[in-house]
C-alpha positions in Angstrom: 21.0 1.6 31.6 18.7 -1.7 31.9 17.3 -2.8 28.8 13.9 -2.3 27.8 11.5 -4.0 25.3 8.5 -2.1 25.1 6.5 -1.5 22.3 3.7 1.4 22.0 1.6 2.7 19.4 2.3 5.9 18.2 0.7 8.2 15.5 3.1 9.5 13.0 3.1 13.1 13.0 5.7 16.0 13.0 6.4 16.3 16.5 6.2 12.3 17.1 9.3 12.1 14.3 11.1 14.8 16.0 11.1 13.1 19.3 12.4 9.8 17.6 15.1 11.6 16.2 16.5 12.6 19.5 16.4 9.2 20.8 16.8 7.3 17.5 20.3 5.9 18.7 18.9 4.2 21.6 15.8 3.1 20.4 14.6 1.2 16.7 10.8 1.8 15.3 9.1 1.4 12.4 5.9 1.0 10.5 4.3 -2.7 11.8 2.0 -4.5 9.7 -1.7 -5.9 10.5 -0.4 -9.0 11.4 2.4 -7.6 14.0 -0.6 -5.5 15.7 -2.7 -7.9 15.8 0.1 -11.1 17.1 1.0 -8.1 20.0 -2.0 -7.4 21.3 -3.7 -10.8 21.1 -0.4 -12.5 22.9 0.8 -9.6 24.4 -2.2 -7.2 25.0 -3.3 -5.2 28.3 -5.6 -3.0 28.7 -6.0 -0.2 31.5 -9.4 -0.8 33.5 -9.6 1.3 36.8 -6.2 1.4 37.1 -5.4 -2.0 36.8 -3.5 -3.6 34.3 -6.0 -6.2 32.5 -5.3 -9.3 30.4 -6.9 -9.1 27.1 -8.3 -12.3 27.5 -12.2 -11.8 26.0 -14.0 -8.5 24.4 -15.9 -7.3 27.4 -13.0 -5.9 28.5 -12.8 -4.1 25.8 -16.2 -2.8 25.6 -16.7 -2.2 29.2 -13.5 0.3 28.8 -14.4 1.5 25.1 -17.7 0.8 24.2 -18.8 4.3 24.5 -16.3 5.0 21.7 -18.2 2.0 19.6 -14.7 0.2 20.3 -16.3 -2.8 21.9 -14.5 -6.0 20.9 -10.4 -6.8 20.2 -10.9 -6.7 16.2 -12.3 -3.0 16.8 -9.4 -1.9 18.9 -6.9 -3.5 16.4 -8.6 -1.4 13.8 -8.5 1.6 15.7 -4.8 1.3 16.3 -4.1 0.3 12.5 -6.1 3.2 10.8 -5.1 5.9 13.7 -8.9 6.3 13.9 -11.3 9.1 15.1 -10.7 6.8 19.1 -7.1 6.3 18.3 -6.1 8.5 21.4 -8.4 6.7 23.9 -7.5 3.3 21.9 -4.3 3.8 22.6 -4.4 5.0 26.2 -6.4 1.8 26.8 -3.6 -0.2 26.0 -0.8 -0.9 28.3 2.6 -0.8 27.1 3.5 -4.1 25.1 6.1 -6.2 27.6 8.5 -8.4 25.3 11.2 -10.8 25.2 14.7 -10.3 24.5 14.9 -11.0 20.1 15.8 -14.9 19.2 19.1 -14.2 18.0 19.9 -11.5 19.5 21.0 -8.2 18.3 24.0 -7.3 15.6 24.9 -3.8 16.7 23.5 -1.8 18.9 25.7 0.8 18.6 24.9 1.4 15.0 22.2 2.7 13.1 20.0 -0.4 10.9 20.8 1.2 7.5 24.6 0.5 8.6 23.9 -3.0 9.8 23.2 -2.4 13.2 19.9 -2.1 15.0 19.2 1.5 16.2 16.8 3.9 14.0 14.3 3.4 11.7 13.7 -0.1 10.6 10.7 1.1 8.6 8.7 -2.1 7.1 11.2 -4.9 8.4 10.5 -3.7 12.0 7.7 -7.1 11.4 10.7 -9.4 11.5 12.1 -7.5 15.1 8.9 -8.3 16.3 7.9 -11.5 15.3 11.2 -12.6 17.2 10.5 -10.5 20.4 6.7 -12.0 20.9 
């Protein structure tokens, strides 16, 4: 299987954790930070605009796509994301999938889970660090 680093905004509900479960020893996650989201998305962020795949590179963009959902500049959409919002879905259907680099360093174990020293499963708070070297 190729190797994939993608990063996409999820809410955290019931069936959201049961789906990580299943896949929890191919994948790691955790809870980022306001400085991850908002390093991602201004290095990293797309958004969707008819079908294309936009660089995030000023706020019309963003409010041409959002501002009916009073989303209309980068700041906004980073809020959105952070607080899961009333817009969260649209927020995050805006956004393309984060594209990022394989980590500086590399990875320990991928075999293993990160509570036994590897780097599968939940990573919860220090997912910031796994970013910070992917971007």
């Amino acid at each position: 299987m190729a190797e994939s680093k993608v990063v996409v905004p999820e809410s955290v509900n019931k069936a959201t954790i049961n789906m990580l479960r299943r896949v929890e020893p191919y994948v790691t996650y955790g809870y980022p930070n306001l400085k991850s989201v908002k390093e991602l998305i201004y290095k990293r962020g797309f958004g969707k605009l008819n079908h294309q795949r936009i660089a995030l590179t000023d706020n019309s963009i963003v409010n041409e796509a959002l501002g009916k959902h009073n989303i209309i500049c980068v700041e906004d959409l980073i809020h959105e994301i952070m607080t899961v919002g009333p817009h969260f879905k649209e927020a995050n259907n805006f956004l393309w999938p984060f594209q990022l680099k394989a980590p500086l360093g590399g990875l320990k174990k991928k075999r293993n889970h990160y509570v036994e020293g590897g780097d599968a499963g939940n990573r919860e708070n220090f997912i910031n660090e796994l970013v910070r070297r992917m971007n």
